[in-house]
N, CA, C and O atoms as a GROMACS GRO file, in nm:
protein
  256
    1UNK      N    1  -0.067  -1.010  -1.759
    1UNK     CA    2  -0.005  -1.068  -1.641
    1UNK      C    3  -0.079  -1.196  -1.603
    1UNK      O    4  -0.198  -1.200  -1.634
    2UNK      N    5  -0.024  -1.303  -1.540
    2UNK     CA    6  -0.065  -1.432  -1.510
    2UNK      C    7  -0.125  -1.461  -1.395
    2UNK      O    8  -0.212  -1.542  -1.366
    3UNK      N    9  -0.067  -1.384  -1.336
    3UNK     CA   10  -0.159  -1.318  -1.196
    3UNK      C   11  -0.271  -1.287  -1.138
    3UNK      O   12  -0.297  -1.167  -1.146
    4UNK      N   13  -0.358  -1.361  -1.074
    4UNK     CA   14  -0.511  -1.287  -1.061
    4UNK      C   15  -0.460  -1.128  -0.964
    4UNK      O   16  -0.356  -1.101  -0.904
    5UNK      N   17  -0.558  -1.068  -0.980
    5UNK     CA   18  -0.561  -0.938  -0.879
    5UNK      C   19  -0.535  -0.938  -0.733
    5UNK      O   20  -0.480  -0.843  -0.677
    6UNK      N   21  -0.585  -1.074  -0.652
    6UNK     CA   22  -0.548  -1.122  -0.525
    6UNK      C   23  -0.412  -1.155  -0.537
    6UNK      O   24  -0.356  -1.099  -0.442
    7UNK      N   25  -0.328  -1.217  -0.604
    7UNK     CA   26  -0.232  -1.258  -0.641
    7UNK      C   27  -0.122  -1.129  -0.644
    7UNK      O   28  -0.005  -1.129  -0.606
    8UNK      N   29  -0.185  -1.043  -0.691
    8UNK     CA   30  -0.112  -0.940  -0.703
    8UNK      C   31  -0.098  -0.840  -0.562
    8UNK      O   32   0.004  -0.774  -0.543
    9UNK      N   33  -0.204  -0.840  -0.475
    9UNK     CA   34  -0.253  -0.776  -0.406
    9UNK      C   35  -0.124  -0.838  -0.299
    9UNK      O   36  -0.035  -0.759  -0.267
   10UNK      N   37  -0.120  -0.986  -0.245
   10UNK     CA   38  -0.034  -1.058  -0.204
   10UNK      C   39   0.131  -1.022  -0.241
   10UNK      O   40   0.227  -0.984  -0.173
   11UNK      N   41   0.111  -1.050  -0.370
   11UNK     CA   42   0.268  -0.987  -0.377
   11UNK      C   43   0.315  -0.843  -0.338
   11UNK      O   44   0.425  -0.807  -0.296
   12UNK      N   45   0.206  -0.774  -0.363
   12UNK     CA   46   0.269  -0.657  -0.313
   12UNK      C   47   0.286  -0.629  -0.148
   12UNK      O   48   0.363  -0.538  -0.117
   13UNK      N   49   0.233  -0.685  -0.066
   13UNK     CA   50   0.239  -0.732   0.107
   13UNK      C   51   0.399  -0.781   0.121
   13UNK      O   52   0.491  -0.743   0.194
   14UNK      N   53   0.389  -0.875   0.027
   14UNK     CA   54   0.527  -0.959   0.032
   14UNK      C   55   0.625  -0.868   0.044
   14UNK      O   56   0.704  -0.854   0.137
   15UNK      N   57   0.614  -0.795  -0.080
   15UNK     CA   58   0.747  -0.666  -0.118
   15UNK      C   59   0.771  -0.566   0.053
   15UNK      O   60   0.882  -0.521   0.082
   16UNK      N   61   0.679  -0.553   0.124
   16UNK     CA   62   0.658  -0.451   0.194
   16UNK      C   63   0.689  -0.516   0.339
   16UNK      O   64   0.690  -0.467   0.452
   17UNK      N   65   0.716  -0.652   0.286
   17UNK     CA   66   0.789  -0.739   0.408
   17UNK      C   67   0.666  -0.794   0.537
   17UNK      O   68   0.682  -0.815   0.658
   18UNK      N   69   0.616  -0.798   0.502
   18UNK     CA   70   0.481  -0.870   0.538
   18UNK      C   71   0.468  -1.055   0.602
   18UNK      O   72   0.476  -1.158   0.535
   19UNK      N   73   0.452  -1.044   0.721
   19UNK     CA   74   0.427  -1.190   0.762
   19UNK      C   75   0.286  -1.273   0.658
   19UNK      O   76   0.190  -1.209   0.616
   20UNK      N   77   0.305  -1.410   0.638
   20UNK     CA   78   0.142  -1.429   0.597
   20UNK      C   79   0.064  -1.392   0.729
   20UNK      O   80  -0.044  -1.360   0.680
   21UNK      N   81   0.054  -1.379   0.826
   21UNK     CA   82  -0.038  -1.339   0.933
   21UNK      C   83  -0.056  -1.208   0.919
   21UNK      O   84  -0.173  -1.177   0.941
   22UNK      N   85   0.020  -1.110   0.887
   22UNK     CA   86   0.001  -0.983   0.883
   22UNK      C   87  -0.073  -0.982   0.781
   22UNK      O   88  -0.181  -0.925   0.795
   23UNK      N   89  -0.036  -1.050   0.634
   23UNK     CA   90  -0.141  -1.039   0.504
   23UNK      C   91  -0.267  -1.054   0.562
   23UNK      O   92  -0.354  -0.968   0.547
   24UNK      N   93  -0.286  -1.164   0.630
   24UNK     CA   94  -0.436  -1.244   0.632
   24UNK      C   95  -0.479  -1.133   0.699
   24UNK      O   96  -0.575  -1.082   0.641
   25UNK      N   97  -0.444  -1.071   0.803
   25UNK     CA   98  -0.510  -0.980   0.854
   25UNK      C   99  -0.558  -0.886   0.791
   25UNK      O  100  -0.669  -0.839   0.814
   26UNK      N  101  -0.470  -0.842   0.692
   26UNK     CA  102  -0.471  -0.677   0.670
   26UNK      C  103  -0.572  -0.673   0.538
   26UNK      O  104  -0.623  -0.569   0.496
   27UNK      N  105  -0.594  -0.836   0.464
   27UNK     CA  106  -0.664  -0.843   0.354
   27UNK      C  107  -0.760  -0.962   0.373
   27UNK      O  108  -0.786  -1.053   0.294
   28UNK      N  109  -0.799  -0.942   0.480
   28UNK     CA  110  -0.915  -1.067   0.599
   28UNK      C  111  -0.919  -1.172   0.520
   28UNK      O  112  -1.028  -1.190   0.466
   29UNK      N  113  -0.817  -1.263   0.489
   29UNK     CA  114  -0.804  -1.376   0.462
   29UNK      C  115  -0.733  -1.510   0.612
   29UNK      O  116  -0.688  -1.488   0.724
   30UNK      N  117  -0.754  -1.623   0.542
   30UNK     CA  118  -0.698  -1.682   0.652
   30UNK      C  119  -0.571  -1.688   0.605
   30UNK      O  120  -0.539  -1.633   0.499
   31UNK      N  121  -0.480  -1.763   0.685
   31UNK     CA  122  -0.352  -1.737   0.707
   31UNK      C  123  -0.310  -1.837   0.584
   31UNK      O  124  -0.218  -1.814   0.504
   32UNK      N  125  -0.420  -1.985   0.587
   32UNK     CA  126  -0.413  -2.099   0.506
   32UNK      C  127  -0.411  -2.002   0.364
   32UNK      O  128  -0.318  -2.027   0.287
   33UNK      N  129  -0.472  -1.933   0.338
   33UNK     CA  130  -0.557  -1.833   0.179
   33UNK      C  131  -0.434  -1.802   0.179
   33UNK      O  132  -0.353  -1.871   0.117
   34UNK      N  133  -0.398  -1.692   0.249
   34UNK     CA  134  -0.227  -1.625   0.215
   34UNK      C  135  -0.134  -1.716   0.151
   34UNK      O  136  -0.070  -1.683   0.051
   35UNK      N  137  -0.124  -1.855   0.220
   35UNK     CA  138  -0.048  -1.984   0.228
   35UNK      C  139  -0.013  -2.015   0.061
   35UNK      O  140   0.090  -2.025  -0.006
   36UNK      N  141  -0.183  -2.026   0.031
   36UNK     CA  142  -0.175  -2.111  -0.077
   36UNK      C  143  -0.161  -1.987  -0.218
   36UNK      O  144  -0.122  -2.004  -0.333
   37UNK      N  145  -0.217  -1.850  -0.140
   37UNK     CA  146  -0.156  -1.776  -0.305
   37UNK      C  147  -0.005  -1.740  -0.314
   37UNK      O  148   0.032  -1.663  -0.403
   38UNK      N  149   0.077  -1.787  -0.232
   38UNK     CA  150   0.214  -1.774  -0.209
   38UNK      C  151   0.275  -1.929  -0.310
   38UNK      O  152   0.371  -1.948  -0.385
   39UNK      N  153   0.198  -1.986  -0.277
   39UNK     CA  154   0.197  -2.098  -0.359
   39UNK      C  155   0.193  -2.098  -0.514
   39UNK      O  156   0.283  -2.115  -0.596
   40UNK      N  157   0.077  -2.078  -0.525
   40UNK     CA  158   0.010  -2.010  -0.667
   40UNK      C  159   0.098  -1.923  -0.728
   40UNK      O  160   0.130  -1.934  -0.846
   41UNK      N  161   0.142  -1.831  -0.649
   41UNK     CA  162   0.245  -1.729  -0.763
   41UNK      C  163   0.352  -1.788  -0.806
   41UNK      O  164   0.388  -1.783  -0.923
   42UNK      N  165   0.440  -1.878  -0.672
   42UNK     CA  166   0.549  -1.917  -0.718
   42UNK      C  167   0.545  -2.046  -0.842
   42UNK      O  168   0.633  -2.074  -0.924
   43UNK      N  169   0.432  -2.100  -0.825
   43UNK     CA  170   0.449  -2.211  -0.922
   43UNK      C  171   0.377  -2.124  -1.097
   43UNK      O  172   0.396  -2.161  -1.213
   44UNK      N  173   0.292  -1.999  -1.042
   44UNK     CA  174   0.264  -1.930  -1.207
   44UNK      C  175   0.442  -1.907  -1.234
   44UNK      O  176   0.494  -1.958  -1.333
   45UNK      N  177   0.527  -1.826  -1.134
   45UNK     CA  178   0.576  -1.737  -1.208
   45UNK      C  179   0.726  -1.862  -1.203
   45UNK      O  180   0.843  -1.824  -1.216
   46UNK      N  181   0.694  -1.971  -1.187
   46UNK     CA  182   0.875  -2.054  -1.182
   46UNK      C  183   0.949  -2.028  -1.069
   46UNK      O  184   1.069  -2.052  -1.085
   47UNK      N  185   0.912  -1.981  -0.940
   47UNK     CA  186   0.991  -1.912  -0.878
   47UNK      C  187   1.037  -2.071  -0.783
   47UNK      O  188   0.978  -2.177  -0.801
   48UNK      N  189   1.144  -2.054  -0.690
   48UNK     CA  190   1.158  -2.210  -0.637
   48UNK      C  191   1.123  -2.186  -0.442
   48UNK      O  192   1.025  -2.228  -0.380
   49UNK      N  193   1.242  -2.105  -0.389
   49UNK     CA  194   1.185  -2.087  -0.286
   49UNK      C  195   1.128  -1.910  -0.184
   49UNK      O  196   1.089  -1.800  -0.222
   50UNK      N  197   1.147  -1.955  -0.086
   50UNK     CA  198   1.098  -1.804  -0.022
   50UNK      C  199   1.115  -1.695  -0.081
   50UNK      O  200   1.033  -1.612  -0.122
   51UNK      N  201   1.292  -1.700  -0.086
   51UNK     CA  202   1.348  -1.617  -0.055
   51UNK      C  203   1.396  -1.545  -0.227
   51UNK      O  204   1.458  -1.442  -0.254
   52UNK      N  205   1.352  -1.625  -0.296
   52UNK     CA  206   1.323  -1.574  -0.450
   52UNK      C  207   1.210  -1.526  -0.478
   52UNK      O  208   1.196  -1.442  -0.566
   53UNK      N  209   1.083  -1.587  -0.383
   53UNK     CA  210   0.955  -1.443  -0.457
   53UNK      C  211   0.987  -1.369  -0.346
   53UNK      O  212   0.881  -1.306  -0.345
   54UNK      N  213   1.056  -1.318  -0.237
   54UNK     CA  214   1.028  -1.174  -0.159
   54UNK      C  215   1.144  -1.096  -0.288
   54UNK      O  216   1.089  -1.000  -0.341
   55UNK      N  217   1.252  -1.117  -0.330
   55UNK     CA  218   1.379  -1.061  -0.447
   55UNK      C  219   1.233  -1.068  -0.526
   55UNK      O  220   1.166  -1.050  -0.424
   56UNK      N  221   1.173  -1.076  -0.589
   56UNK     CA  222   1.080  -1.082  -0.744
   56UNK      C  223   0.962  -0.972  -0.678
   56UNK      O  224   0.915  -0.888  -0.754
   57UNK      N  225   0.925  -0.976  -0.558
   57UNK     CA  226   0.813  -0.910  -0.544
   57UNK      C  227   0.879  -0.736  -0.489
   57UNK      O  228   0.821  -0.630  -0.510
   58UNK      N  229   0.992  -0.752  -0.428
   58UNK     CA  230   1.046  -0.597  -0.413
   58UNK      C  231   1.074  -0.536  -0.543
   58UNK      O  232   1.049  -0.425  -0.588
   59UNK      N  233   1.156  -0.675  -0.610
   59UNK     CA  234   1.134  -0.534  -0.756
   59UNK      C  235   1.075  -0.546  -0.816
   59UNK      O  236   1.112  -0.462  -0.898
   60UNK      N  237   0.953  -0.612  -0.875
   60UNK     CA  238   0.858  -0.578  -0.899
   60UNK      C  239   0.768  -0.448  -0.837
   60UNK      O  240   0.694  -0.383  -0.911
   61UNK      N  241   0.780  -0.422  -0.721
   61UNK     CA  242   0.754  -0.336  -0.669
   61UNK      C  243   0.820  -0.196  -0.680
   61UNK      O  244   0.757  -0.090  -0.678
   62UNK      N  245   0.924  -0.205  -0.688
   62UNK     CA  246   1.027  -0.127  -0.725
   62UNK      C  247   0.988  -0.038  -0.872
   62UNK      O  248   0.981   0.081  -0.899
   63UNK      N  249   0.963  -0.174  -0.952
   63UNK     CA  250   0.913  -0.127  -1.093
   63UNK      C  251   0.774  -0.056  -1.128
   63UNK      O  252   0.737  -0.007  -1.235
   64UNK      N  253   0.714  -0.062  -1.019
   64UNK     CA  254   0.579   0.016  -1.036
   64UNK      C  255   0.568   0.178  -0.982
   64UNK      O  256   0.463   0.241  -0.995
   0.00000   0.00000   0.00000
C-alpha cells in the first residue's frame, strides 16, 4: 500500500465521517496535520475532490 500508517489511520476517520477537527482531536494532531494528510492521500491515490476520497475511504472500509 502507498499509504503511510498515519495516512491510513486518517482514512479510516474519514470513512466513519469524521470532521478534520474531530480527527485532529481524536489522533492529537493539528487540524493543519489532518489538512495536509487529506492532501497526501488524494494526490498518492489520484483522487480529485472531497467528495471522492470520503466514496474511496467508506469502501475501503467496507473492504476490511
Amino acid at each position: 500500500d502507498q499509504l503511510t500508517a498515519r495516512e491510513q489511520e486518517v482514512l479510516k476517520h474519514i470513512a466513519a465521517g469524521q470532521s478534520n477537527k474531530q480527527i485532529a482531536r481524536d489522533l492529537d494532531l493539528s487540524v493543519r496535520t489532518v489538512e495536509t494528510h487529506r492532501l497526501n492521500i488524494k494526490r498518492k491515490l489520484g483522487i480529485e475532490g472531497q467528495a471522492e476520497l470520503i466514496r474511496f475511504a467508506v469502501q475501503r472500509a467496507g473492504a476490511d
